[in-house]
N, C-alpha and C positions, 0 to 999 in steps of 0.2 A: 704108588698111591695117587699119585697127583693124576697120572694117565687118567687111570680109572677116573677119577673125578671128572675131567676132561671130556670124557667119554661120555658122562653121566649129562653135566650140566651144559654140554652140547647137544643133546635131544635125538641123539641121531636112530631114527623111528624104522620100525621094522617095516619091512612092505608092504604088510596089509593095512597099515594101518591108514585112515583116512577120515576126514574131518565128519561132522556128524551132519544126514540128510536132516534134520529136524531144523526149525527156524528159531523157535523162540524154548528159551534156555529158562531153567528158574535154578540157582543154589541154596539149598537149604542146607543148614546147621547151625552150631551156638557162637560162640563170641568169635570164637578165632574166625568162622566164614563172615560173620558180621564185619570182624575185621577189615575183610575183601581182600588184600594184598594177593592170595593164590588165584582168585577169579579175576582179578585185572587184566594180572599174566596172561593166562588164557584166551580172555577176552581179546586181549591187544595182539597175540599171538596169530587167534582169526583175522582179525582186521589186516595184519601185516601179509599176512599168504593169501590172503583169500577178499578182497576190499571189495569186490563189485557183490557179494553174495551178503544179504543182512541177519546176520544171527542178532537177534535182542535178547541181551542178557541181562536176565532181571535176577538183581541183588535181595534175597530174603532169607538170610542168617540173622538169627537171634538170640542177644548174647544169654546164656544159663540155660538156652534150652537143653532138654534131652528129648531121645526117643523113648525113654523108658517109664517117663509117667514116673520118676521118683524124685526127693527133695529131701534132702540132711535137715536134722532139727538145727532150726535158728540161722538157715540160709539168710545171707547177704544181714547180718544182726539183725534174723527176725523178722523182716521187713517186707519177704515174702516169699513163697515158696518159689523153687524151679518153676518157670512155664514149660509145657508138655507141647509139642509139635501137634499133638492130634486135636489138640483144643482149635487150634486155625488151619489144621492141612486143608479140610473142607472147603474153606474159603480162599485158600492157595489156590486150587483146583481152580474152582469156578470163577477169581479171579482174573487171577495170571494167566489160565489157559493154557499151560505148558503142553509143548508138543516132548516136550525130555527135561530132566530132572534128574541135578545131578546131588546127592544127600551124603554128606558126612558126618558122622555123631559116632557119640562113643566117651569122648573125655568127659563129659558130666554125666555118663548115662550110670555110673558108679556110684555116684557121687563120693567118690575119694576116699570108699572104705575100701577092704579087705574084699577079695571074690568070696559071694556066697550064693548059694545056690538059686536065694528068693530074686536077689539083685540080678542075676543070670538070665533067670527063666521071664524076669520085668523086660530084659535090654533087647534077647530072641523075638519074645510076645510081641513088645513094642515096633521092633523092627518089623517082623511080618507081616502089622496094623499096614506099615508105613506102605512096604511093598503091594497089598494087595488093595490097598486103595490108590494109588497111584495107577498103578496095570489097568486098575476097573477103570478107572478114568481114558481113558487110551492114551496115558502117555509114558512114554519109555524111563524105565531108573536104572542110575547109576547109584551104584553106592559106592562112597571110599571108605576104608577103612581109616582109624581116627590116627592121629597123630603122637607121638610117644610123650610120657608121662616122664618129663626129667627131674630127679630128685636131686641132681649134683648142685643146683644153683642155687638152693631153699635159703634166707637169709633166716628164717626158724626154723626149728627145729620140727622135723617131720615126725608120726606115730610108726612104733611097731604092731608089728601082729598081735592079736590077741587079747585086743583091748574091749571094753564093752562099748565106750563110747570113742567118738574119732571126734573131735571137735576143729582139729586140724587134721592133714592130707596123711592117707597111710603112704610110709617110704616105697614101699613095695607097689604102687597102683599102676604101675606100667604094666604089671604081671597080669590086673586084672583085663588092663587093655589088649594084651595077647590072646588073652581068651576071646575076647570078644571078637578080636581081627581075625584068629582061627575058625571062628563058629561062621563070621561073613564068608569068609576064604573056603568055604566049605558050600557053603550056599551055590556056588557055582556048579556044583553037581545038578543044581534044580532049578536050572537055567538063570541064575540070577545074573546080572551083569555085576562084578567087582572088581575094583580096584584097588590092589593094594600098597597104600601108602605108606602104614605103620612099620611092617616090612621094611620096606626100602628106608625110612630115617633109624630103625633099629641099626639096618648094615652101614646106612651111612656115619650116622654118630657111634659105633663102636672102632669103624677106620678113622676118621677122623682125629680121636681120642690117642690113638698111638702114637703120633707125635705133637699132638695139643691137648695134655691131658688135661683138662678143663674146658676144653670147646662146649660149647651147647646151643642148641636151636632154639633154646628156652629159656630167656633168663629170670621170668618168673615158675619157672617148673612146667606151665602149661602152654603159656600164649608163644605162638611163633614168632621171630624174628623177623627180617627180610629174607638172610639165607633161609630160614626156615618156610616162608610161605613160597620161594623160588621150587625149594624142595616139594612142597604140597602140588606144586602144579604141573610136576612133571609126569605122574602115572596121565593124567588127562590128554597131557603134551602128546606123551607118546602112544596113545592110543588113537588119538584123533591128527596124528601126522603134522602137528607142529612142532616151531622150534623154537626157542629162547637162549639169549644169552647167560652168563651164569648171574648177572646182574638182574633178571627177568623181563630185558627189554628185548622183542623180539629180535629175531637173526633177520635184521634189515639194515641198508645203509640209513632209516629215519626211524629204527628200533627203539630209543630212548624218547622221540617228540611222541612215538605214537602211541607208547606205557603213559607218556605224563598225560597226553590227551583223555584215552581212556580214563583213568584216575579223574582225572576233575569232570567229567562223565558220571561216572558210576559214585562222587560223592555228593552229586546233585539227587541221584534216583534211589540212593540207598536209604532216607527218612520216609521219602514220597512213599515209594512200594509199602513199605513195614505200617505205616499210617493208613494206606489205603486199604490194606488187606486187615491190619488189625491184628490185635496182639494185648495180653494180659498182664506184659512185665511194666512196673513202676517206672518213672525214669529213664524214657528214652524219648527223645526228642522228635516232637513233630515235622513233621517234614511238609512240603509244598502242596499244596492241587496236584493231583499226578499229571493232569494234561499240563500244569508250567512246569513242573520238573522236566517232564518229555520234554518240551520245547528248548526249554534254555539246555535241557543235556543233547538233544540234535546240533548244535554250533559244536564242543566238542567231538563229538562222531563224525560231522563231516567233515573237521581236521585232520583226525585219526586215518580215516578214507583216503584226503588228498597227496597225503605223507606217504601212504603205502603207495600210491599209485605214482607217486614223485619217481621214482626208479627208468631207468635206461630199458629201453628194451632191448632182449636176447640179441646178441650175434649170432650170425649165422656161421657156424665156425666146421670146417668140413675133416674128415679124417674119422677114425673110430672112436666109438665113444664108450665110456666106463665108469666105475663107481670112484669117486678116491674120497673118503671120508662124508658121504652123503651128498658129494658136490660133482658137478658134470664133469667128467675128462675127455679132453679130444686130444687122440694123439695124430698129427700126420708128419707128414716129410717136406722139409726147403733145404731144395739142391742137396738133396742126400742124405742129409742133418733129421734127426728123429727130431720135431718141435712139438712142445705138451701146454696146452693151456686148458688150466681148471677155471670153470663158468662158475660166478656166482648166482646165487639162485635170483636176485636182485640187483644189477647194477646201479650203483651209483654213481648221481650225475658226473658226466665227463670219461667215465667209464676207466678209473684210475686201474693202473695191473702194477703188480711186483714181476722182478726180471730177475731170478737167481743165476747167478754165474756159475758153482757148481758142489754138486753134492744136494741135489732137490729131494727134499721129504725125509730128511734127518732135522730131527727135532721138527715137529711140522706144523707145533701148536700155534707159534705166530699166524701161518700160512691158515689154517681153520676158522683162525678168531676174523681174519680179515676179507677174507669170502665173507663171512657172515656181514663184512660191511659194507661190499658190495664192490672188492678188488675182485680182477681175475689176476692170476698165477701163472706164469712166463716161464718154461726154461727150455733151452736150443738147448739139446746135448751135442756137445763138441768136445768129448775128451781128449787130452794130452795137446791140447792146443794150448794152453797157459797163457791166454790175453797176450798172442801173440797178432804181428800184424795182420797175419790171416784168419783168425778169430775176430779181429775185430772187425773184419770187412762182411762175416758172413753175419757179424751182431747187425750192420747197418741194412743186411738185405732183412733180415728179423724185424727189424722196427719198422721198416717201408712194410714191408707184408702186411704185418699188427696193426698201424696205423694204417693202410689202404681198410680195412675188416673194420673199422670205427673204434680201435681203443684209443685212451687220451693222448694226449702230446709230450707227456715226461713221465715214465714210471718209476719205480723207487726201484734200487738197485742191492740187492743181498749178495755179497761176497763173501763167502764163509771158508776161510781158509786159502788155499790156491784161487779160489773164485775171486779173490780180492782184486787179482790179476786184471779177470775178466774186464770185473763192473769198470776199475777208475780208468784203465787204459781207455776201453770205449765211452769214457764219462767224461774224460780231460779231451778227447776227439770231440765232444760233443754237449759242453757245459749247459748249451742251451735245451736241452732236450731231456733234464733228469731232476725229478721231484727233491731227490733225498738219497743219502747213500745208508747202508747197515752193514759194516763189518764185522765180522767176528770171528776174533783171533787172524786178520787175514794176512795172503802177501802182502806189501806195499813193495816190496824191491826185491828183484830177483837173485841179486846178489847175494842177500843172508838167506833166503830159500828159494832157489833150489841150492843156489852158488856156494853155502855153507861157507860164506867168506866172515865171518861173525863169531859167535858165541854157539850156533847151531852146528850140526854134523852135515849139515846138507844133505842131497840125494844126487847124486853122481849121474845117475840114469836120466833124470829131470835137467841136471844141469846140461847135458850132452843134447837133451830136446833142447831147450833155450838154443845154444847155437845153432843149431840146426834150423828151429822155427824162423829166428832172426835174420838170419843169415849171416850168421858174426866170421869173419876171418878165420880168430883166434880167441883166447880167452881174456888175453886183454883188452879187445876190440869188444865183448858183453861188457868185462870190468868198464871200460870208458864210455860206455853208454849214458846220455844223460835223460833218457826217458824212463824212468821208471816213476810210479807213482808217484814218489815223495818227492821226485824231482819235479813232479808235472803239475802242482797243485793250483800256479796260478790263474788257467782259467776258470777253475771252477769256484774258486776264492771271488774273481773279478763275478761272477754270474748268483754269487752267492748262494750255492748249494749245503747244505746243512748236512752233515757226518756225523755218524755214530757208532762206536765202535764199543764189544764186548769182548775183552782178553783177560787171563789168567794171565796172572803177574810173574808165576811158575814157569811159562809157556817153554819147553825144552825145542820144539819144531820151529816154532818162527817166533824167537826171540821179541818179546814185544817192541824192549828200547830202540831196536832196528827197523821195527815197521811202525806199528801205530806208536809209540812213544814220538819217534821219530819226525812222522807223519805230523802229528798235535802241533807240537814247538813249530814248525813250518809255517802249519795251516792256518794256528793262530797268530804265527806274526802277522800274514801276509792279510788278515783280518778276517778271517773264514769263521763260521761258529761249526763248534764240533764237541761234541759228548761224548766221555769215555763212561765206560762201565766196567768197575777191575774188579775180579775174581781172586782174593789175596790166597795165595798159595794153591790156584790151579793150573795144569798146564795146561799142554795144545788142546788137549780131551776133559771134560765133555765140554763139545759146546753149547751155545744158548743160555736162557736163564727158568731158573726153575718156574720161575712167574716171568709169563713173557710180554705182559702189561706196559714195562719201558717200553717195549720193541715195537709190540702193537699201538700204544700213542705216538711215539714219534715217526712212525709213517705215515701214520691217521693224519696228524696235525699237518702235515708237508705234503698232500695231498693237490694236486690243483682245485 
């Protein structure tokens, strides 16, 4: 499930798909677009991929509107009915001047009774108004379909079917919002442009639900959340080839400055627009001169611009290239050795890379999240070498290469298992040269794996490479080795390198107490800082963590 998620609130966009040639954007709908949170997304989205090209996206949702031209008796106590879209599209139009227009409606177009045929043939009618007055205007619509009608959260009690009068929400109005989303989703047979959203939080809040049975995107029934407007913004995302994080900050290393920029943007222009264009509901607040709105929301925007444009430019990085999770792969050859490094699509400053020692792309969600942050991704394959001294001599011709090609000067190093070997052997070689370590479940000493001189069964076949690698005598002559990781920590203690290690407590293959148990008490005498993360009663398998948020901050944060 979580994959799937992963998947989802990664963005990762089919081929066709590509940002929109139109310049200036208008969104219409009722509170929730009033909201803004899904159009920010978006909005910041462009800005992050796309910063030298100006879409002006103009904010005009209006909370209670419908498309349907309808109003429940004693809307808002009485005080005044639904406003109808069609009462200001007119002036939308000839306003705003939209070259595209992208329209969500639906959750009030019900108004919160039971499907009936009159309320049906109002939401089609209306919609069609909407469509063929837009088209006439020449400019292009989007429609989404509305967002899901959740009755789990209702702190009152909601109506049944078959009431005369509804004075609260019927339980059942999701059902009439299917219909509605069906009839849109249908419309594409008549060339209409749709999107649908409802869909996707149906499928998404019924998974979700199996193991959080009370999750909701809704916690008043209707209004989205944050994960709920992250959710609203992805059919857009992925039709127009952007990307977001599951937080809704662009997949950039200044992803988050350039969401918050946006945002205090679009809360300057979102009164101004609604005020200039005009509108019949009670109770909303005047907003600026649109030309000082403009004004003071351009310092914003050209924030938002500098931030996206703040990124590293592309290496030129030679070998064949490929897809690995929406992200560039080049694979080529040093001295023999197959070397893989995936591009982020934006590097950031200093051009930081992760450096796996081995087993690359098991469990691979850290390695996704941090492309998106603008690391590249390192791994020499060198099997059955076991961070031996010839491993680590062809790690140093790996880092001279890397660093000749402009990546930074200390990458974080992932050890995952035997890789443990890898990272600390050439990490204690080379204290000054390494951001941060991530183990998990790794070797620290060859002795308890392969050597099986411990609590473990070892691997006979491993231990017989170790000699061999080493060049040991005999088996006492590995036994009396004093370089093994746990033995070697004082330079990287003296250089202050920061460790993190994730092990199952369980661990049957490499004993924790012997390696990272072992490792800690050392590391932190010798005054090293190092973080464990214990898995109570898992073993060797699986690795990682089901949210890999630790893993992805503390390399983030040790970053140069």
């Amino acid at each position: 499930m979580r994959q799937l998620m992963l998947s989802l609130l990664m963005a990762l966009t089919a081929a066709a798909a590509a940002p929109p040639s139109e310049r200036r954007l208008v969104f219409l709908g009722d509170s929730i677009t009033a909201a803004g949170g899904y159009v920010e997304i978006i909005e910041a989205a462009l800005i992050a991929q796309h910063p030298e090209t100006v879409y002006e996206v103009i904010p005009l949702g209006l909370p209670s509107e419908t498309v349907s031209g309808l109003s429940e008796p004693g809307h808002a106590g009485g005080q005044f009915p639904r406003p109808d879209v069609h009462e200001r599209l007119g002036r939308v139009l000839e306003k705003a001047r939209p070259q595209l227009v992208v329209a969500c409606y639906g959750m009030n177009c019900g108004i919160y009774h039971p499907l009936s045929e009159s309320r049906r043939k109002a939401f089609e009618d209306g919609m069609s108004r909407l469509h063929q007055q837009v088209t006439a205007a020449g400019a292009r619509l989007i429609h989404v379909t509305p967002p899901v009608f959740d009755p789990l959260p209702s702190g009152s009690p909601l109506l049944p079917a078959g009431l005369e009068a509804y004075p609260r929400a019927y339980q059942g109005y999701n059902e009439v919002l299917d219909a509605y989303s069906d009839w849109l989703m249908g419309q594409r047979a008549q060339g209409w442009e749709v999107l649908d959203l409802h869909g996707l939080m149906n499928r998404t809040l019924a998974e979700r639900r199996q193991s959080e049975p009370k999750f909701t995107f809704s916690p008043d029934c209707v209004h989205p959340n944050a994960a709920g407007h992250r959710l609203m913004a992805q059919p857009v995302l992925e039709a127009w080839g952007l990307q977001a994080g599951a937080d809704g900050a662009p997949v950039h290393p200044e992803g988050a400055a350039i969401l918050a920029a946006v945002q205090r943007k679009q809360a300057v222009l979102k009164a101004a627009w609604l005020s200039f264009v005009g509108h019949r509901r009670p109770g909303m607040a005047a907003g600026l001169p649109l030309a000082e709105a403009e004004a003071q929301a351009a310092v914003p925007d050209a924030e938002a611009r500098r931030l996206a444009r703040s990124g590293e430019a592309a290496l030129a990085l030679p070998g064949a290239q490929s897809d690995w999770n929406g992200y560039a792969r080049h694979d080529f050859d040093l001295g023999g050795h197959p070397l893989m490094v995936i591009a982020p699509k934006v590097a950031a400053r200093g051009r930081p890379w992760v450096w796996h020692g081995e087993f690359f792309g098991h469990r691979p969600a850290p390695d996704i999240a941090l492309l998106g942050k603008g690391f590249h991704i390192v791994y020499l394959q060198i099997n059955d070498m076991l961070g031996s001294p010839g491993a680590v001599a062809l790690w140093e011709q790996c880092y001279g290469d890397l660093r000749s090609r402009g990546l930074g000067p200390k990458p974080a190093l992932v050890g995952l298992s035997r890789g443990g070997l890898y990272c600390y052997n050439w990490a204690t070689a080379h204290p000054d040269q390494v951001s941060c370590i991530y183990g998990d479940a790794p070797v620290c000493d060859f002795k308890s794996w392969p050597g099986g001189k411990g609590k473990g069964p070892g691997d006979p076949a491993n231990w017989a490479l170790v000699l061999k690698l080493w060049q040991f005598a005999d088996e006492a002559a590995a036994l009396a080795w004093p370089g093994n990781p746990v033995d070697s920590l004082a330079p990287l203690a003296a250089h202050q390198v920061p460790l993190l290690h994730v092990f199952g407590d369980a661990d049957e293959v490499v004993p924790w107490e012997e390696n990272t148990g072992l490792m800690a008490s050392r590391y932190q005498a010798l005054g090293g800082s190092m973080e464990l993360i214990r898995k109570p009663g898992v073993k060797h398998h699986p690795h990682g963590l089901e949210d890999p948020a630790p893993i992805v901050d503390f390399i983030t944060k040790h970053a140069p």
